[in-house]
N, C-alpha and C positions, 0 to 999 in steps of 0.2 A: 480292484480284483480283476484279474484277467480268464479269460476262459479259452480251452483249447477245444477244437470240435475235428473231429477223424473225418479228412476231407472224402471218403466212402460213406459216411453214414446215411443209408436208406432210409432216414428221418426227412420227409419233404420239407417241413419247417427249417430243418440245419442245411440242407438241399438248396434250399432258396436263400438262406444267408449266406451261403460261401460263393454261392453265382453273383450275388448283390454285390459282397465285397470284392470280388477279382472285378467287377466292373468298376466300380469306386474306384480303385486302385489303378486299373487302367486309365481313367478318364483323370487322375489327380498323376500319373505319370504324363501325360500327354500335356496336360495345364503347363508340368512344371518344362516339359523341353522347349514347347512354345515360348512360354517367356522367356526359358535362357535364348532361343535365336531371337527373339528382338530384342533383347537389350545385347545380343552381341553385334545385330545390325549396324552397320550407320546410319546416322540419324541422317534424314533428307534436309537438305537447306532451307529456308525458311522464304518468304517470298521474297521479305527484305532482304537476301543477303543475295542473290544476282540485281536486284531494283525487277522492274518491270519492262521486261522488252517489246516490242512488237512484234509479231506472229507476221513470216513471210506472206501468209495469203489473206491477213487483213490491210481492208484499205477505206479511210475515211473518205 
């Protein structure tokens, strides 16, 4: 069953569920752009795939 509540209703209880849900909704729109820019990122190299270099200002 679904229910419809008049986003004016001076009901503090319906008041406070439609503020709850535009938050909800905000924060599960933000989740979902988030992960599309990382998975549309490139993925960084792994250590193995340049090897391991030595850093110009180390010195054994």
């Amino acid at each position: 069953m679904v229910l419809f509540f008049a986003e004016d209703s001076q009901h503090p209880f319906i008041k406070r569920a439609m503020r709850n849900a535009r938050k909800v909704r905000k924060e599960l729109r933000e989740a979902e752009m988030a992960r599309l820019l990382v998975a549309d990122s490139p993925a960084a190299p792994s250590r193995s795939f340049g090897g391991r270099g030595r850093t110009a200002g180390r010195s054994d």
